[in-house]
PDB file of N, CA, C, O and CB in Angstrom:
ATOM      1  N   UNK A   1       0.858  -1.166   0.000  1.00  0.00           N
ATOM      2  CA  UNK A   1       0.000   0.000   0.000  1.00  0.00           C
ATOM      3  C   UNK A   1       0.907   1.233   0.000  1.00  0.00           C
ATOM      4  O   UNK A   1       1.780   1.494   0.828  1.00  0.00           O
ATOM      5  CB  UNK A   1      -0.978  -0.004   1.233  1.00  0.00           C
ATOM      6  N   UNK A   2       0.597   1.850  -0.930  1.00  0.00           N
ATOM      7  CA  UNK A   2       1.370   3.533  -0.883  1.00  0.00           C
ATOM      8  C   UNK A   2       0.625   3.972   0.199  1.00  0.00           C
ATOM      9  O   UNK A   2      -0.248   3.479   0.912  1.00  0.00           O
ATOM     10  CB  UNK A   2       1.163   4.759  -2.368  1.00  0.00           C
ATOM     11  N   UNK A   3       1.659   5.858   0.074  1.00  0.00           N
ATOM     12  CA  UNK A   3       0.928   6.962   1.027  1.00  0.00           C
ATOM     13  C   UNK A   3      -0.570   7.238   0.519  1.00  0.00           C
ATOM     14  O   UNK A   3      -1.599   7.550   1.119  1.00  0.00           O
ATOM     15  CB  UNK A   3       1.804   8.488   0.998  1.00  0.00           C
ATOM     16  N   UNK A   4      -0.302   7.021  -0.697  1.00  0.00           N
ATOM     17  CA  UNK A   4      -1.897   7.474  -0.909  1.00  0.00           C
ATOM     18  C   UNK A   4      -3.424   7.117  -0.633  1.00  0.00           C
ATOM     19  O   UNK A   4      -4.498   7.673  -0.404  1.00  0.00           O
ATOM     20  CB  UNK A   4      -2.007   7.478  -1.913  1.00  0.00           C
ATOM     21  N   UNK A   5      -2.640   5.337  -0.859  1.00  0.00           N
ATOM     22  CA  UNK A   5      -4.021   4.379  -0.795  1.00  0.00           C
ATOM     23  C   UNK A   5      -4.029   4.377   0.887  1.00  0.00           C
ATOM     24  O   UNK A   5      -5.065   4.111   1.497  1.00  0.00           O
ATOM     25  CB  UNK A   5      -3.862   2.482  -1.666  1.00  0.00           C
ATOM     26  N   UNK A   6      -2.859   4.676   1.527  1.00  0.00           N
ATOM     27  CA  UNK A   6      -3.374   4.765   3.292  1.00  0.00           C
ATOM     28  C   UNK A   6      -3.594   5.574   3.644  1.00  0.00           C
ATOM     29  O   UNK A   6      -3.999   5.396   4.793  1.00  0.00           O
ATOM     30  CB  UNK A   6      -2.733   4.499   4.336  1.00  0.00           C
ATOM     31  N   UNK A   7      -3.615   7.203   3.209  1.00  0.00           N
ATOM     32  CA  UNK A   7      -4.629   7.984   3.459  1.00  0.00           C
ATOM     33  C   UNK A   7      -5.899   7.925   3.250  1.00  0.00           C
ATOM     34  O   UNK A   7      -6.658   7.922   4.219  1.00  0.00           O
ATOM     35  CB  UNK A   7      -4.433   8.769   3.100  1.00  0.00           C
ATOM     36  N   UNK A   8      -6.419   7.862   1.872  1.00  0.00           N
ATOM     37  CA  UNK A   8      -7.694   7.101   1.749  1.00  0.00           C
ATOM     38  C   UNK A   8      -8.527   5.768   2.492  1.00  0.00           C
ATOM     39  O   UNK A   8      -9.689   5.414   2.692  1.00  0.00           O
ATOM     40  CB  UNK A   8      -7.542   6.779   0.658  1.00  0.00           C
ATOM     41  N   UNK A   9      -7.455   5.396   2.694  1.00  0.00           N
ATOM     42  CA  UNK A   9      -8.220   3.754   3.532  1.00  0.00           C
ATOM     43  C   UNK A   9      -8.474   4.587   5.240  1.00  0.00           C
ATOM     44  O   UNK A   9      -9.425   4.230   5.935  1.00  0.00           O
ATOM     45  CB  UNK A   9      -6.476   1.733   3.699  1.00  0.00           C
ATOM     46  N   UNK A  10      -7.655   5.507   5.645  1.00  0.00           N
ATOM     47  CA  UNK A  10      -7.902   5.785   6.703  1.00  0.00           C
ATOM     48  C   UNK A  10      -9.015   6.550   6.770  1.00  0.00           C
ATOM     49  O   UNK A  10      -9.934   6.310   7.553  1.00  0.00           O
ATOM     50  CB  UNK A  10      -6.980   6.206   7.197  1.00  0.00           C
ATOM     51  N   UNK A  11      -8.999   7.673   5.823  1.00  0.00           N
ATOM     52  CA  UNK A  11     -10.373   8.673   5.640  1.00  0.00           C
ATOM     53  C   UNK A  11     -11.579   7.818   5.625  1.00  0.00           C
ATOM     54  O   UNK A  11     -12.504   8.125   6.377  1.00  0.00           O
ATOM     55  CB  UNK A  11     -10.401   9.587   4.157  1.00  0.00           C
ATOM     56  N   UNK A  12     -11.712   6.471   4.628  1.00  0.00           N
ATOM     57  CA  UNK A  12     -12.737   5.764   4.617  1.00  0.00           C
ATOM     58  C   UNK A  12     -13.178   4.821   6.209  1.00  0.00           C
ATOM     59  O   UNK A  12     -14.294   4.402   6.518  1.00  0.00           O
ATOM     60  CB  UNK A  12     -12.419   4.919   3.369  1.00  0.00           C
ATOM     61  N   UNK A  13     -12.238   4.734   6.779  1.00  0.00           N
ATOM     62  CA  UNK A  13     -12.507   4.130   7.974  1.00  0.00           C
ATOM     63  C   UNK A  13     -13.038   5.165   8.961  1.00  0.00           C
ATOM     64  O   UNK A  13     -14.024   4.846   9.625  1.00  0.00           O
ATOM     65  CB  UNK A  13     -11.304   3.442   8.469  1.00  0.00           C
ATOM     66  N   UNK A  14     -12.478   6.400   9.133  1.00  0.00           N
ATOM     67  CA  UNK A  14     -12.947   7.161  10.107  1.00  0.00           C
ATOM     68  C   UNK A  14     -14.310   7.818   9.680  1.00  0.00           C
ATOM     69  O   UNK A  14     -15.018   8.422  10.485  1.00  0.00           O
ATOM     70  CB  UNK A  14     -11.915   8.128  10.467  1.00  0.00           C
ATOM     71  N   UNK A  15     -14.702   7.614   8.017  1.00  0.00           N
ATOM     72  CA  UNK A  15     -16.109   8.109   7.794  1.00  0.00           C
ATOM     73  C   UNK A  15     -16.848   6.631   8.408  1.00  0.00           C
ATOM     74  O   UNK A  15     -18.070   6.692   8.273  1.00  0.00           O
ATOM     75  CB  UNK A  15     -16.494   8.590   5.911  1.00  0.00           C
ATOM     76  N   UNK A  16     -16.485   5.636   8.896  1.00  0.00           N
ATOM     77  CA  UNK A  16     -17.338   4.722   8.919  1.00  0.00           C
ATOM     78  C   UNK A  16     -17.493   4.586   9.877  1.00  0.00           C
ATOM     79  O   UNK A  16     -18.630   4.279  10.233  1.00  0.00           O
ATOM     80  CB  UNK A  16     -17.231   3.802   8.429  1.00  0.00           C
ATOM     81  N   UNK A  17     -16.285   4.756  10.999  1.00  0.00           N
ATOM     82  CA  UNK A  17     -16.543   5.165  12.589  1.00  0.00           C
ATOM     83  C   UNK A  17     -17.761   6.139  12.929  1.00  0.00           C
ATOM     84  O   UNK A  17     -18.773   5.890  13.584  1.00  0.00           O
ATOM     85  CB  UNK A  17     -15.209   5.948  13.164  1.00  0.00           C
ATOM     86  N   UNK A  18     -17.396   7.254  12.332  1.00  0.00           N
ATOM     87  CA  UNK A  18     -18.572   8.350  11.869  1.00  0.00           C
ATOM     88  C   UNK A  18     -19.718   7.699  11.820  1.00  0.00           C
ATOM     89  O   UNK A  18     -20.406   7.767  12.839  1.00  0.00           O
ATOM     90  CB  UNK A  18     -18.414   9.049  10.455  1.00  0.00           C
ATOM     91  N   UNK A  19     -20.012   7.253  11.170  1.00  0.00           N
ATOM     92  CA  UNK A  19     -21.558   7.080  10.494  1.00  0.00           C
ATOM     93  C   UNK A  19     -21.979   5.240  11.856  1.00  0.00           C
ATOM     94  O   UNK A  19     -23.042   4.997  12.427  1.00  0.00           O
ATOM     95  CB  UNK A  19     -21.347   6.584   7.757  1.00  0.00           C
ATOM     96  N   UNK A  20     -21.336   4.830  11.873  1.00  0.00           N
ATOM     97  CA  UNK A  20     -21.350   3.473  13.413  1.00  0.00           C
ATOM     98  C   UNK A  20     -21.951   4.901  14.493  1.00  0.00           C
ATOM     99  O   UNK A  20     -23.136   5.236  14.492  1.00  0.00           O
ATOM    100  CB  UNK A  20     -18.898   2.461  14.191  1.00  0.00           C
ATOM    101  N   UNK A  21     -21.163   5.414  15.127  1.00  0.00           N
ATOM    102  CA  UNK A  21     -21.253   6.241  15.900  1.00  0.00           C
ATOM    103  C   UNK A  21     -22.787   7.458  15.855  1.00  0.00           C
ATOM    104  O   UNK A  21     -23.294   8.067  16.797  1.00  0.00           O
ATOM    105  CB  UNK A  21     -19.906   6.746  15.689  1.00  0.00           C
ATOM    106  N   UNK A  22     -23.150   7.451  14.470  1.00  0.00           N
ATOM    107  CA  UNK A  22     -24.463   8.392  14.629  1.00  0.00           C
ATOM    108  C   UNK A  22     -25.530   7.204  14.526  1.00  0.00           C
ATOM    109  O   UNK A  22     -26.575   7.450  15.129  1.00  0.00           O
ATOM    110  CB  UNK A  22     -24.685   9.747  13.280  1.00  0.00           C
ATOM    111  N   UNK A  23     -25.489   6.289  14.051  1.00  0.00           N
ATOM    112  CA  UNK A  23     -26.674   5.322  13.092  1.00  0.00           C
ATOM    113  C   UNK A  23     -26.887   4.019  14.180  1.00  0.00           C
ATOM    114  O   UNK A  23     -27.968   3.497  14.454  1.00  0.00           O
ATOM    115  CB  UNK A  23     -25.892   4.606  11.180  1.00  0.00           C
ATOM    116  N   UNK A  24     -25.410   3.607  14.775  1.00  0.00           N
ATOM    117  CA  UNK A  24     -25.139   2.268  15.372  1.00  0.00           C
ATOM    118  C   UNK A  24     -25.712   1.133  14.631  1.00  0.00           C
ATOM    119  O   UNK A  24     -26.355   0.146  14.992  1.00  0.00           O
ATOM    120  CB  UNK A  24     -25.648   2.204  16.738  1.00  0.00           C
ATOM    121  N   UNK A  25     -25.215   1.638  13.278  1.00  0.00           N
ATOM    122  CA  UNK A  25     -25.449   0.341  12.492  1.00  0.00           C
ATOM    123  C   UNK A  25     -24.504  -0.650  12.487  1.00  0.00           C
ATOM    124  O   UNK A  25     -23.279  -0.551  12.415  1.00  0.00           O
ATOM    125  CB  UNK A  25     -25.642   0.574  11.199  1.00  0.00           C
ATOM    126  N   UNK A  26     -25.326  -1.783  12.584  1.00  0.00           N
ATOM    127  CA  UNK A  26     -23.824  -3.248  12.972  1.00  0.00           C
ATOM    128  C   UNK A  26     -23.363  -3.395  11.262  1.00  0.00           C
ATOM    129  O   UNK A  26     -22.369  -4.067  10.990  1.00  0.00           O
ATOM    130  CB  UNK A  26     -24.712  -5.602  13.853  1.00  0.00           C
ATOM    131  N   UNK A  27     -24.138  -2.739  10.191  1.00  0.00           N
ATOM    132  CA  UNK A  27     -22.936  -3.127   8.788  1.00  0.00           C
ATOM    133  C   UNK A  27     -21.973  -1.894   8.851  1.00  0.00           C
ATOM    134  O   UNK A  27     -20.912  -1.937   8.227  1.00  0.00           O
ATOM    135  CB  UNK A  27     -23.768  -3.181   6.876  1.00  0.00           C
ATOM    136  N   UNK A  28     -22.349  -0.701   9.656  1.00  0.00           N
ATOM    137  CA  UNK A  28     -21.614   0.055   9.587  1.00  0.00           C
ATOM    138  C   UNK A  28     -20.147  -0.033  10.868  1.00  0.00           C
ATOM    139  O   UNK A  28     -19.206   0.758  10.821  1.00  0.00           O
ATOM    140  CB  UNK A  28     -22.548   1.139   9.539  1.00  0.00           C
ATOM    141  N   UNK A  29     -20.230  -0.791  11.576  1.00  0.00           N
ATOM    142  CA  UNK A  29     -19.539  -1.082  12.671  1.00  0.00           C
ATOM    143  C   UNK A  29     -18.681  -2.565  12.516  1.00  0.00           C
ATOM    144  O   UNK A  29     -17.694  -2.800  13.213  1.00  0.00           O
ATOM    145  CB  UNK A  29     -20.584  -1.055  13.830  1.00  0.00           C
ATOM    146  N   UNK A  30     -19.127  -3.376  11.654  1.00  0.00           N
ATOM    147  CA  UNK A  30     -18.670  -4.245  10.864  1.00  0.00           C
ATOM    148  C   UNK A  30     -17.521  -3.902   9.431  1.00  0.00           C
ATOM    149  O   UNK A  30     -16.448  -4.504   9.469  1.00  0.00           O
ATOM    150  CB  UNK A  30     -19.916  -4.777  10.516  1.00  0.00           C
ATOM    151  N   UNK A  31     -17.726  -3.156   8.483  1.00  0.00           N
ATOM    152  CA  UNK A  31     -17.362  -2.424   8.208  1.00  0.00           C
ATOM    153  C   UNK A  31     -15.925  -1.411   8.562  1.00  0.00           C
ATOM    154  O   UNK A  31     -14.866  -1.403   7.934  1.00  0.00           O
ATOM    155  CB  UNK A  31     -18.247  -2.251   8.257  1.00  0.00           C
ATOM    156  N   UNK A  32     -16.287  -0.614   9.742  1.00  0.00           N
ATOM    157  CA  UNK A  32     -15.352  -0.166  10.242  1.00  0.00           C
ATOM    158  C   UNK A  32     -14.381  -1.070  10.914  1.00  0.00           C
ATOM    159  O   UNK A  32     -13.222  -0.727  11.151  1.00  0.00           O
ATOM    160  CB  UNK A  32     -15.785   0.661  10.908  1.00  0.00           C
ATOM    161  N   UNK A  33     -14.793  -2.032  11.165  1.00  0.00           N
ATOM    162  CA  UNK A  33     -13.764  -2.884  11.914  1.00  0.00           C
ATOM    163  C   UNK A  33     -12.777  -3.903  10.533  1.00  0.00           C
ATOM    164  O   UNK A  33     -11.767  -4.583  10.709  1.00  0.00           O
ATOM    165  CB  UNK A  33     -14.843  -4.076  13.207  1.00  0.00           C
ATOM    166  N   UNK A  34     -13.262  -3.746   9.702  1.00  0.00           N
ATOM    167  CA  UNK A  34     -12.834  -4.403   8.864  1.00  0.00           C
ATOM    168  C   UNK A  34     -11.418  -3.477   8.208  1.00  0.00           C
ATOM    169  O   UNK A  34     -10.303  -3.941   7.967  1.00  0.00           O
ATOM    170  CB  UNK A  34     -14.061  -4.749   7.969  1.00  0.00           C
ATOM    171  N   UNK A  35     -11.859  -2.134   8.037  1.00  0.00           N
ATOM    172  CA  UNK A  35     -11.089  -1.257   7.791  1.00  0.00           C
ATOM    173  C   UNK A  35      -9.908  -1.078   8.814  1.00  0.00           C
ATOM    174  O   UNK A  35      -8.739  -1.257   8.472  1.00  0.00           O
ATOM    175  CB  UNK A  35     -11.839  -0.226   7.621  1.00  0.00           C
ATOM    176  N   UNK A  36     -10.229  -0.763   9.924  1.00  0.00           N
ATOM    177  CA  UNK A  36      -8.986  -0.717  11.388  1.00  0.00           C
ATOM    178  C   UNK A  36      -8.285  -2.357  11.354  1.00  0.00           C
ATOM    179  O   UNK A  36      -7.280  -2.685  11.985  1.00  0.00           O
ATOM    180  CB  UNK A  36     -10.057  -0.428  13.444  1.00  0.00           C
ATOM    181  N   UNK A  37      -8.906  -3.047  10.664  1.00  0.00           N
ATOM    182  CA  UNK A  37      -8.137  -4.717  10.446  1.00  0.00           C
ATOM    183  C   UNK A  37      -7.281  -4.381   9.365  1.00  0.00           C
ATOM    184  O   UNK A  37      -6.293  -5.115   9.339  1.00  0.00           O
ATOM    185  CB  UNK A  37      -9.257  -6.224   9.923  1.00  0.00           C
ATOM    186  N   UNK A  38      -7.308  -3.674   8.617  1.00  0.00           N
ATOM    187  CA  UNK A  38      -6.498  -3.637   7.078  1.00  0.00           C
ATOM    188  C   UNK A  38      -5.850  -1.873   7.586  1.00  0.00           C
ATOM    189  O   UNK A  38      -5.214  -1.242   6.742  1.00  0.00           O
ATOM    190  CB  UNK A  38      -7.981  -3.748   5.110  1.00  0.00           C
ATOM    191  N   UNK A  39      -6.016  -1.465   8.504  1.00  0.00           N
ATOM    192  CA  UNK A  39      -4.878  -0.373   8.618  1.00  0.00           C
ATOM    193  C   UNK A  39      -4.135  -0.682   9.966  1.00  0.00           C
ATOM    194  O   UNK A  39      -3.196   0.058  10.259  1.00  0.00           O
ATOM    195  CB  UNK A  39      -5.512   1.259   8.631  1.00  0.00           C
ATOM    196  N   UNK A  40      -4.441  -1.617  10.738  1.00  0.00           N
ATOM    197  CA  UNK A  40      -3.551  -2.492  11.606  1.00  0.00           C
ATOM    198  C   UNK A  40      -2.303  -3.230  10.444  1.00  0.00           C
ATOM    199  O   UNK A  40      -1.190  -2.708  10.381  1.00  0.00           O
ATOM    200  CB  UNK A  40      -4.686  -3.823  12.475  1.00  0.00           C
ATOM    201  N   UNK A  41      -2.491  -3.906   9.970  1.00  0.00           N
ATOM    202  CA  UNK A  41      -1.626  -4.721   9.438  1.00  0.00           C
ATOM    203  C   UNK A  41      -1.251  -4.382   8.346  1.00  0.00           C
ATOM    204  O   UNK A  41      -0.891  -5.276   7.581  1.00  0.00           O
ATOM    205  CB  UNK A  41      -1.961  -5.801   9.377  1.00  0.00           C
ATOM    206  N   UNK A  42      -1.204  -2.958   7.888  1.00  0.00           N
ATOM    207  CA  UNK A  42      -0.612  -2.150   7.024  1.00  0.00           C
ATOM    208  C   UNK A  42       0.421  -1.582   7.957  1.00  0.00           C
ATOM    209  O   UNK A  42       1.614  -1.849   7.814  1.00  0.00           O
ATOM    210  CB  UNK A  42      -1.559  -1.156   6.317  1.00  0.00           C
ATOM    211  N   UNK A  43      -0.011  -0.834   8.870  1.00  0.00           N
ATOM    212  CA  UNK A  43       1.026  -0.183   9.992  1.00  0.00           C
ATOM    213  C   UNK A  43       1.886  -1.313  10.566  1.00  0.00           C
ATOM    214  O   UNK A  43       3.002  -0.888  10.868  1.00  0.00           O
ATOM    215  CB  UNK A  43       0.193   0.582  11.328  1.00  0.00           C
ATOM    216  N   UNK A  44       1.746  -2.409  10.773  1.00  0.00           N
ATOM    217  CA  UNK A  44       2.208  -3.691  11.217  1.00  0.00           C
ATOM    218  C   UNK A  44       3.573  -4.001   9.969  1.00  0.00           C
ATOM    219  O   UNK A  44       4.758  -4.011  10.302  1.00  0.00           O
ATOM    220  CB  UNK A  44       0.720  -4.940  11.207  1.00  0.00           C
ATOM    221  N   UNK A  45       3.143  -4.209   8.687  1.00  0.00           N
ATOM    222  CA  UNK A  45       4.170  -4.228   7.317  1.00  0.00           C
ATOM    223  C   UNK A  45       4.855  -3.188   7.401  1.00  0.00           C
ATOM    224  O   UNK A  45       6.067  -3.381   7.303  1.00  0.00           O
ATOM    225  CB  UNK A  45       3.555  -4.203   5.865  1.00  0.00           C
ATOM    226  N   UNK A  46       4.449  -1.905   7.580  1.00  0.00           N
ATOM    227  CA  UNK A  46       5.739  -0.821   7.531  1.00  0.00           C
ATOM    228  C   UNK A  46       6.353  -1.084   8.898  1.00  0.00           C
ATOM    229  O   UNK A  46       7.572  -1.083   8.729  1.00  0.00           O
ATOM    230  CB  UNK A  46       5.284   0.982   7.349  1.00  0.00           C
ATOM    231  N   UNK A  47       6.086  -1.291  10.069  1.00  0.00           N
ATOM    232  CA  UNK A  47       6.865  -1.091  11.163  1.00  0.00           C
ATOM    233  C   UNK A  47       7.886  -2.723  10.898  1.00  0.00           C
ATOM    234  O   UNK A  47       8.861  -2.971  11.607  1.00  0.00           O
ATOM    235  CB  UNK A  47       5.745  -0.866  12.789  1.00  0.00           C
ATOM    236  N   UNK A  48       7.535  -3.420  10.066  1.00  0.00           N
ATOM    237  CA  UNK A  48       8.401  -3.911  10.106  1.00  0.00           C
ATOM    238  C   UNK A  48      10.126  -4.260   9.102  1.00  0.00           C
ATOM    239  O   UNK A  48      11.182  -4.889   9.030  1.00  0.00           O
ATOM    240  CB  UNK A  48       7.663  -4.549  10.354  1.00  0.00           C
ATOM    241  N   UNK A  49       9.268  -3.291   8.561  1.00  0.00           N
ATOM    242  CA  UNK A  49      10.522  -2.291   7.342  1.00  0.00           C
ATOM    243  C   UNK A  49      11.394  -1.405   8.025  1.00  0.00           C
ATOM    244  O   UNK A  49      12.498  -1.741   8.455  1.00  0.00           O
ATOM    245  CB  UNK A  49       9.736  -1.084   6.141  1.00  0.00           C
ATOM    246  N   UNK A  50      10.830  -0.116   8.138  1.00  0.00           N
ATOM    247  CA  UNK A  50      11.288   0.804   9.327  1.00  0.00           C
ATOM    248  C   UNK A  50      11.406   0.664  10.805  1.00  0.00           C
ATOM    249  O   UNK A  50      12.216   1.295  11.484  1.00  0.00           O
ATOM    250  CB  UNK A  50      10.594   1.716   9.303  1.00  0.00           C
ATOM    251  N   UNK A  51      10.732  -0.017  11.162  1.00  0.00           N
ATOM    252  CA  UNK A  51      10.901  -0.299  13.018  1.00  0.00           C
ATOM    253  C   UNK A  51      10.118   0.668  13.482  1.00  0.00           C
ATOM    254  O   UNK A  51      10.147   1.777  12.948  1.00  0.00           O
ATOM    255  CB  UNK A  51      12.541  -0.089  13.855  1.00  0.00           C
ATOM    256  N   UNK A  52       9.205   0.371  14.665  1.00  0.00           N
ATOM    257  CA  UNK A  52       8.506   0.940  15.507  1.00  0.00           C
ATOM    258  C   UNK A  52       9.086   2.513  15.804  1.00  0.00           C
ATOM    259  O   UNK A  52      10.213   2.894  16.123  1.00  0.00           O
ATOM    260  CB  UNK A  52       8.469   0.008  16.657  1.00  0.00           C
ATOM    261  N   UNK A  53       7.862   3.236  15.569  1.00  0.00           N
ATOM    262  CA  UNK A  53       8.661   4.706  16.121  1.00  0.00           C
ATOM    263  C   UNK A  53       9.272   4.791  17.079  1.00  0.00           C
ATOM    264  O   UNK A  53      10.403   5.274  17.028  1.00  0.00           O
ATOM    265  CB  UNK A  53       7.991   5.743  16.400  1.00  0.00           C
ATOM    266  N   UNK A  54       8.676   4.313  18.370  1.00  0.00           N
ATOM    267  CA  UNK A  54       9.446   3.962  19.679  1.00  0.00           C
ATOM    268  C   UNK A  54      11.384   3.586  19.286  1.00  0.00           C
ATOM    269  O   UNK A  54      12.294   3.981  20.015  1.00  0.00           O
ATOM    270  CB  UNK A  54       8.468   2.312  20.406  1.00  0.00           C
ATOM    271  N   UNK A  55      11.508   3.086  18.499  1.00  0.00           N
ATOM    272  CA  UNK A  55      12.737   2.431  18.040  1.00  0.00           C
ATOM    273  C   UNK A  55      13.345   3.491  17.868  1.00  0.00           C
ATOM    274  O   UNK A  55      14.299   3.835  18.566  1.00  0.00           O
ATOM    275  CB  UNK A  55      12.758   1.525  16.882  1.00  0.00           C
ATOM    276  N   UNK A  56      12.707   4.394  16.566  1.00  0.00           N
ATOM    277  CA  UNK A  56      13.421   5.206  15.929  1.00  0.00           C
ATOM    278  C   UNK A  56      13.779   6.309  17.263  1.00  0.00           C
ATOM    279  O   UNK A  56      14.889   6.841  17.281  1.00  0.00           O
ATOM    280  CB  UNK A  56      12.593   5.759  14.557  1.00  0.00           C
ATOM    281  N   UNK A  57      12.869   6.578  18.254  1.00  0.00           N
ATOM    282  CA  UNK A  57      13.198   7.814  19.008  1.00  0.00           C
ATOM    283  C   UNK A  57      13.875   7.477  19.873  1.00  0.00           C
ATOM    284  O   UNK A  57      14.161   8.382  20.656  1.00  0.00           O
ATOM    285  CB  UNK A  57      12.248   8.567  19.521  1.00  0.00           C
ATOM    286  N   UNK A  58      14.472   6.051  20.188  1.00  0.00           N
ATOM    287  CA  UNK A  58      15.073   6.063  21.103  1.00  0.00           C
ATOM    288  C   UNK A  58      16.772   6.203  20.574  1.00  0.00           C
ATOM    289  O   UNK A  58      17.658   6.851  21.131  1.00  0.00           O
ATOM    290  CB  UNK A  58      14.575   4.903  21.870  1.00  0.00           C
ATOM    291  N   UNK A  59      16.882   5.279  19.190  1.00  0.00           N
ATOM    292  CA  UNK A  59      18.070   5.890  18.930  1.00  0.00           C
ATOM    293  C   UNK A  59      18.450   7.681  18.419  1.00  0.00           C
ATOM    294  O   UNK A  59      19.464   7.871  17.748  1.00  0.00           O
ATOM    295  CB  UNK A  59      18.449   4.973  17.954  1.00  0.00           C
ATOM    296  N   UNK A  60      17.947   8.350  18.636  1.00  0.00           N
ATOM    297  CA  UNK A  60      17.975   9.621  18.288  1.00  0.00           C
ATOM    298  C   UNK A  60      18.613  10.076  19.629  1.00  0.00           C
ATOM    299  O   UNK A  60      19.403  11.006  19.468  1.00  0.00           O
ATOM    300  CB  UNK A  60      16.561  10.249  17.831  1.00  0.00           C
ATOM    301  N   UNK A  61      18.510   9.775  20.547  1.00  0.00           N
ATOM    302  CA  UNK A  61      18.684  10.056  22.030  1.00  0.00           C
ATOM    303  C   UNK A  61      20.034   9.007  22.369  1.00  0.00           C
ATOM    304  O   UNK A  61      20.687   9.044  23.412  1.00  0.00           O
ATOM    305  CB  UNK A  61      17.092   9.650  23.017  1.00  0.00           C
ATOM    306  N   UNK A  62      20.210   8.299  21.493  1.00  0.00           N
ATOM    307  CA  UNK A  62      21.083   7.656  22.275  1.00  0.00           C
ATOM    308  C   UNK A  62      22.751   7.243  21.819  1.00  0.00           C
ATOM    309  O   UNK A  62      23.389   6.190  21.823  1.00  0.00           O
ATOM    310  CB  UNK A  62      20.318   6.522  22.549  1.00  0.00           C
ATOM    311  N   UNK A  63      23.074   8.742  21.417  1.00  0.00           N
ATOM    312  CA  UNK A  63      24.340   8.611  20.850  1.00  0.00           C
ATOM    313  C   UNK A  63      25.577   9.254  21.948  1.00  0.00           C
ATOM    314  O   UNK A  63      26.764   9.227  21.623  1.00  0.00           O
ATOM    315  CB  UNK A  63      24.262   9.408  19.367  1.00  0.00           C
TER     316      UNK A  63
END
C-alpha cells in the first residue's frame, strides 16, 4: 500500500466510525472494523521495514 491508498483507507474508515457512531449500524460497525483490520496490518508491514517509532526515538537520544 502507498501513502496514498493509506490515506484514503484511513479517511474511509474514520467516515465509517462516523456514520457506526451516529446510526449504530452493525454493517456500519462491521465495516469499520474491517477497515482498522487492514490499517492495523498495514502499519504492522511498515513497522516492520522501518521499526517501531518507539525504536526510531530512542536511537535519536542515544548517541
Amino acid at each position: 500500500m502507498n501513502a496514498r491508498e493509506f490515506y484514503d483507507k484511513v479517511v474511509q474508515m474514520r467516515r465509517m466510525q462516523k456514520e457506526y457512531f451516529k446510526t449504530r449500524s452493525k454493517i456500519a460497525l462491521q465495516e469499520s472494523k474491517r477497515l482498522e483490520r487492514e490499517i492495523d496490518m498495514e502499519i504492522a508491514r511498515v513497522e516492520g521495514i522501518v521499526g517501531k517509532p518507539e525504536d526510531t526515538e530512542a536511537s535519536l537520544f542515544n548517541d
